[in-house]
C-alpha positions as CSV (number, residue, x, y, z in Angstrom):
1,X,80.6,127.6,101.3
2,X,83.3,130.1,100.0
3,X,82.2,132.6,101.6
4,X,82.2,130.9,105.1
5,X,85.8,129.5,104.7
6,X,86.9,133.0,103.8
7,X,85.3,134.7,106.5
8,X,87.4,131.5,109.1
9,X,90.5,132.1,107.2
10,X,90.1,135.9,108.1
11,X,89.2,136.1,111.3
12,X,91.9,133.2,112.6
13,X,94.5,135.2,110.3
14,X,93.5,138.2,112.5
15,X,93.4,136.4,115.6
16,X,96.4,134.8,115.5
17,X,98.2,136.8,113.3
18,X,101.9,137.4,114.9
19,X,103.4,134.8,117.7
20,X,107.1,134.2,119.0
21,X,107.3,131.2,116.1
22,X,107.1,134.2,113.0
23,X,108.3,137.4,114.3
24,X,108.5,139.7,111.5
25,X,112.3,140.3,110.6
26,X,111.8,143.7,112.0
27,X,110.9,142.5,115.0
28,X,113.9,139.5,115.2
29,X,116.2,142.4,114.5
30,X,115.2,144.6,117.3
31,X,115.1,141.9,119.9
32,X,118.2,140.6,118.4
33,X,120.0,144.1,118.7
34,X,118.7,144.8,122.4
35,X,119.5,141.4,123.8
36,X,123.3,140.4,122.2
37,X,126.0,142.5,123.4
38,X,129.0,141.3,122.1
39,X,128.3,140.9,118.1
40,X,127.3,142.7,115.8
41,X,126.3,140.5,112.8
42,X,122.5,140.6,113.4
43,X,121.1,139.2,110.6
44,X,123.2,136.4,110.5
45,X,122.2,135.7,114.7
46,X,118.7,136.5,113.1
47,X,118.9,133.4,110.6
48,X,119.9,131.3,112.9
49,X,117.3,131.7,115.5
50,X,114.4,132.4,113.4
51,X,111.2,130.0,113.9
52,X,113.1,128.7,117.3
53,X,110.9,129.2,119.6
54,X,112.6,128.6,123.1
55,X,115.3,130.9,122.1
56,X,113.3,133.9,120.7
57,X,111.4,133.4,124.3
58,X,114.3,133.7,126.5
59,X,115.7,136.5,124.6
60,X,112.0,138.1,125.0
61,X,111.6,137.9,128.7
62,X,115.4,138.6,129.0
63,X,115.3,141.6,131.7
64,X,118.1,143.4,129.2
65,X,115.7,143.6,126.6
66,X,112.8,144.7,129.0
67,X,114.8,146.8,131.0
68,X,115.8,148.6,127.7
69,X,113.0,149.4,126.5
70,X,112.0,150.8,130.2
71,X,114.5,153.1,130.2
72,X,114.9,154.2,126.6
73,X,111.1,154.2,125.8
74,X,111.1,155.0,122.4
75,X,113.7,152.1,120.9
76,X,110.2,150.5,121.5
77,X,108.7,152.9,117.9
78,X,111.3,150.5,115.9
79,X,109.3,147.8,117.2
80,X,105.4,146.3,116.4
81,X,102.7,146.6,118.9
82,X,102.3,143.3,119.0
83,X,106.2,143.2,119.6
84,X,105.7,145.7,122.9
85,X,102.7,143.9,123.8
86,X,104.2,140.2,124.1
87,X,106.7,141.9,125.9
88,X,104.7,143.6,128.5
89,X,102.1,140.8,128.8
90,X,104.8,137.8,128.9
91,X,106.3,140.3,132.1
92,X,103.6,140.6,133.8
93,X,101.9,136.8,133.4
94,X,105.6,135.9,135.1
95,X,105.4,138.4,138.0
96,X,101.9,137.5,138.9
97,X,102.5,133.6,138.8
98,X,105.3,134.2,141.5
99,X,103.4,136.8,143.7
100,X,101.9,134.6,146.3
101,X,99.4,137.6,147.8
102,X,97.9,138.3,144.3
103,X,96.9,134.8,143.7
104,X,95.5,134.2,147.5
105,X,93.4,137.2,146.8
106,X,92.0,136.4,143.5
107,X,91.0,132.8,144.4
108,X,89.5,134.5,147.6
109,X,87.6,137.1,145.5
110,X,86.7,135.1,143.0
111,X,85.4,132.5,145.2
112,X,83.2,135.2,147.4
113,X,82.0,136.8,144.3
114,X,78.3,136.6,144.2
115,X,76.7,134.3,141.4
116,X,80.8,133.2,140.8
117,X,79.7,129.8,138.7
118,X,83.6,128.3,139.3
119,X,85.8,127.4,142.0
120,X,89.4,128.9,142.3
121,X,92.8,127.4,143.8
122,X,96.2,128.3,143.7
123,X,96.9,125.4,141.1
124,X,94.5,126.6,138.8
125,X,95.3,130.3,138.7
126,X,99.0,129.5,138.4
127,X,97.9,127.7,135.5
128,X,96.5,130.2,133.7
129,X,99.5,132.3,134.5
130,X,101.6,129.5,133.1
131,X,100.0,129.8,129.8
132,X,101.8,131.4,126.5
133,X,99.2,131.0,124.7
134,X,96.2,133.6,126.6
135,X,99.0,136.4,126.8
136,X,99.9,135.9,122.5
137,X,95.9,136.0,121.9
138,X,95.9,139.2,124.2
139,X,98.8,140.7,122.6
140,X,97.5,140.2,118.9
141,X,94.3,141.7,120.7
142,X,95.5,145.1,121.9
143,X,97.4,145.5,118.6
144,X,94.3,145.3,116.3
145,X,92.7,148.0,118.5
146,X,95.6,149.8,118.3
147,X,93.5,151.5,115.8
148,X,90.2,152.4,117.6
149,X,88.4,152.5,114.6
150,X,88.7,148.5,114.8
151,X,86.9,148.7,118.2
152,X,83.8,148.9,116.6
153,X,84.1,146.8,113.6
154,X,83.3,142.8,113.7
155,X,85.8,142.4,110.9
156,X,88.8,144.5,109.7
157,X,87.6,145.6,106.4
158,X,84.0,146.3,107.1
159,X,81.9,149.4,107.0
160,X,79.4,148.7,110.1
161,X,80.2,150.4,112.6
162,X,78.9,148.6,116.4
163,X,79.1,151.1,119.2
164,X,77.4,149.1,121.6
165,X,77.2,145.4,122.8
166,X,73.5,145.5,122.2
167,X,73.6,146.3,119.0
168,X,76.5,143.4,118.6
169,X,74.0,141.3,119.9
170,X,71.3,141.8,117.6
171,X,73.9,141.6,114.7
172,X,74.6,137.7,115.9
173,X,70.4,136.7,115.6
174,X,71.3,137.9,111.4
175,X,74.3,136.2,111.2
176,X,75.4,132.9,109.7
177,X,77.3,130.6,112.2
178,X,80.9,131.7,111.0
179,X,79.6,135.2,111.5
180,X,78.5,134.7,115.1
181,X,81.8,132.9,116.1
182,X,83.6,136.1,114.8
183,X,81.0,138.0,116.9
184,X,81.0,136.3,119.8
185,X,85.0,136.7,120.2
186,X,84.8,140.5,119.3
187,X,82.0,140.9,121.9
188,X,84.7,139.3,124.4
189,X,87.7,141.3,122.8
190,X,85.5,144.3,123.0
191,X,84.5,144.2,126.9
192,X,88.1,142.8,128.1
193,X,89.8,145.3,126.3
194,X,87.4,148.4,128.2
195,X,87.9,146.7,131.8
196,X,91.4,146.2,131.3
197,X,92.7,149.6,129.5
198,X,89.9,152.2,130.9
199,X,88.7,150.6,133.7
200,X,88.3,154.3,135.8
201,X,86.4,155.6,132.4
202,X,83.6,152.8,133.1
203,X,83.6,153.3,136.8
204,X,83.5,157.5,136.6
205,X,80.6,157.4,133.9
206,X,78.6,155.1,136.0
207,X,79.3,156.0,139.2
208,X,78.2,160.1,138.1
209,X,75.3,158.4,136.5
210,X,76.9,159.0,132.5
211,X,75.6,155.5,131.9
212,X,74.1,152.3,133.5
213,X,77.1,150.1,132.0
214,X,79.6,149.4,134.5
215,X,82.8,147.2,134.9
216,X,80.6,144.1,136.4
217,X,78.1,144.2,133.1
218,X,81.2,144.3,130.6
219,X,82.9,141.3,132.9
220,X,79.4,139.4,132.3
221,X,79.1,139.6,128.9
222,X,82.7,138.8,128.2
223,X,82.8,135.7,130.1
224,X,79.3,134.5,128.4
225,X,80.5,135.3,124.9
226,X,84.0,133.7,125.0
227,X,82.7,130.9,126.5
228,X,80.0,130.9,123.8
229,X,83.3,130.8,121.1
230,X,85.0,128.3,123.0
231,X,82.6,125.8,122.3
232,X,82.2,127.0,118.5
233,X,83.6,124.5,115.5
234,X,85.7,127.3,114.4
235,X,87.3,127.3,118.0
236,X,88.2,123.6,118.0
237,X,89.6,123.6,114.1
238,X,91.8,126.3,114.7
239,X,92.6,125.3,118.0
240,X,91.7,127.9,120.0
241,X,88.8,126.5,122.4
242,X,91.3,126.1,125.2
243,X,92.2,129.9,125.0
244,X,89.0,131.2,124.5
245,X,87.9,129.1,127.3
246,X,90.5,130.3,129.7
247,X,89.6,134.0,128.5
248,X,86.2,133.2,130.1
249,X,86.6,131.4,132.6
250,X,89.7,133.9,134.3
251,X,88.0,136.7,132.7
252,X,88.6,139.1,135.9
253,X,92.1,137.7,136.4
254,X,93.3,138.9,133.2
255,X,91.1,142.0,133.7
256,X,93.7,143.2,136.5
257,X,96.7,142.1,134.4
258,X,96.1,144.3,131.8
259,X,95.1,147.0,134.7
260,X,98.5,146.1,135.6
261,X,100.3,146.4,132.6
262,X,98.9,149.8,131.8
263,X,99.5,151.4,134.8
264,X,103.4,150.3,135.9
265,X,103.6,150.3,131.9
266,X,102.4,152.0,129.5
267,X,101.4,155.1,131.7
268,X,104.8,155.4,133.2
269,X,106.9,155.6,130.4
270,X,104.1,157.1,128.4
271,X,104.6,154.2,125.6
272,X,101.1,154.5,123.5
């Protein structure tokens, strides 16, 4: 029983482990510095604010602060990843809810996609655009693979090595019900971060006939296996069913976000 609540505590830590309500105090003192213009006592602004929310949020989607880091790429390295990633993410999730031609077209592809098993509207894309908490999951995400060694590990400190989703998959029918939650949301971290990030690296490799995998089979099994966590106990008593959910459900949507954010991004101010 030990173990199991050890091996929750750890994977929700990881999960969840930075949001806009406990920025680390270097990353209060870099948004702080990029955002206020006229003082200079930081750490005092940086007491006040801290563990405020609504504040810390406007100050993050400020365009100052994103237009800053834009032009002056590197003030980003004083930064965490999960710092550049909120950023980034929180950006994009904004344009996207006020583009009115990407959200006809993604309820119209989504809708025409063969053996699609939910119905799109405006209302509920816009939704899912609307949400702060898919783009803080994502941004804690892509800053544990910041590492790429973590890619292939179902938990931080472990020694397996998983290369593929197979062999993920056979790892869940040996695994004790906490293990196969943490599985089931590496197995969707795993597949949204490849369709996302290297999308072309899929395609090339299948389309030269490198590999049989291609974007549609990664799309598959990470709707199935975030859905599959959704509905886990762990899910619900961390309250994160509603995320995970949405992470399945809008799996392609936030596929081309994070095609998005890489290419106007990360690729054109070369911030890695």
């Amino acid at each position: 029983m030990n173990y199991e609540k050890g091996r929750k505590k750890r994977h929700n830590d990881e999960l969840n482990a930075y949001d806009l309500d406990h920025l680390s105090d270097r990353d209060l003192l870099f948004l702080i510095e990029n955002y206020v213009t006229k003082r200079q006592d930081y750490e005092h602004i940086a007491d006040l604010v801290r563990g405020d929310v609504d504040i810390v949020s406007k100050m993050v989607d400020s365009d100052r602060v994103f237009e800053k880091v834009m032009r002056e790429g590197n003030v980003i390295l004083h930064s965490s990843p999960y710092f550049l990633f909120t950023l980034l993410l929180r950006r994009v999730f904004k344009l996207k809810k006020d583009d009115g031609g990407f959200i006809n077209d993604v309820v119209e592809e989504l809708n025409s996609a063969e053996g699609s098993s939910y119905s799109w509207n405006r209302n509920k894309v816009v939704r899912l655009l609307n949400s702060a908490d898919v783009p803080n999951y994502l941004a804690n995400m892509l800053s544990t693979f910041v590492q790429t060694s973590r890619l292939y590990k179902m938990e931080k400190d472990e020694e397996n090595q998983y290369r593929y989703i197979s062999d993920m998959i056979e790892e869940i029918q040996r695994s004790d019900s906490a293990r196969r939650f943490y599985i089931y949301c590496h197995i969707g971290n795993y597949t949204l971060f490849f369709t996302g990030m290297f999308s072309e690296y899929i395609e090339h490799k299948f389309k030269y006939k490198k590999t049989l995998v291609s974007s549609r089979y990664y799309a598959d099994f990470g709707k199935t296996y975030f859905g599959l966590a959704s509905e886990h106990v762990i899910a619900r008593q961390h309250e994160l069913n509603d995320t995970l959910h949405s992470l399945s459900e809008g799996f392609e949507i936030i596929t081309k976000l994070l095609q998005y954010m890489r290419k106007e991004y990360l690729a054109l101010y070369n911030l890695k």
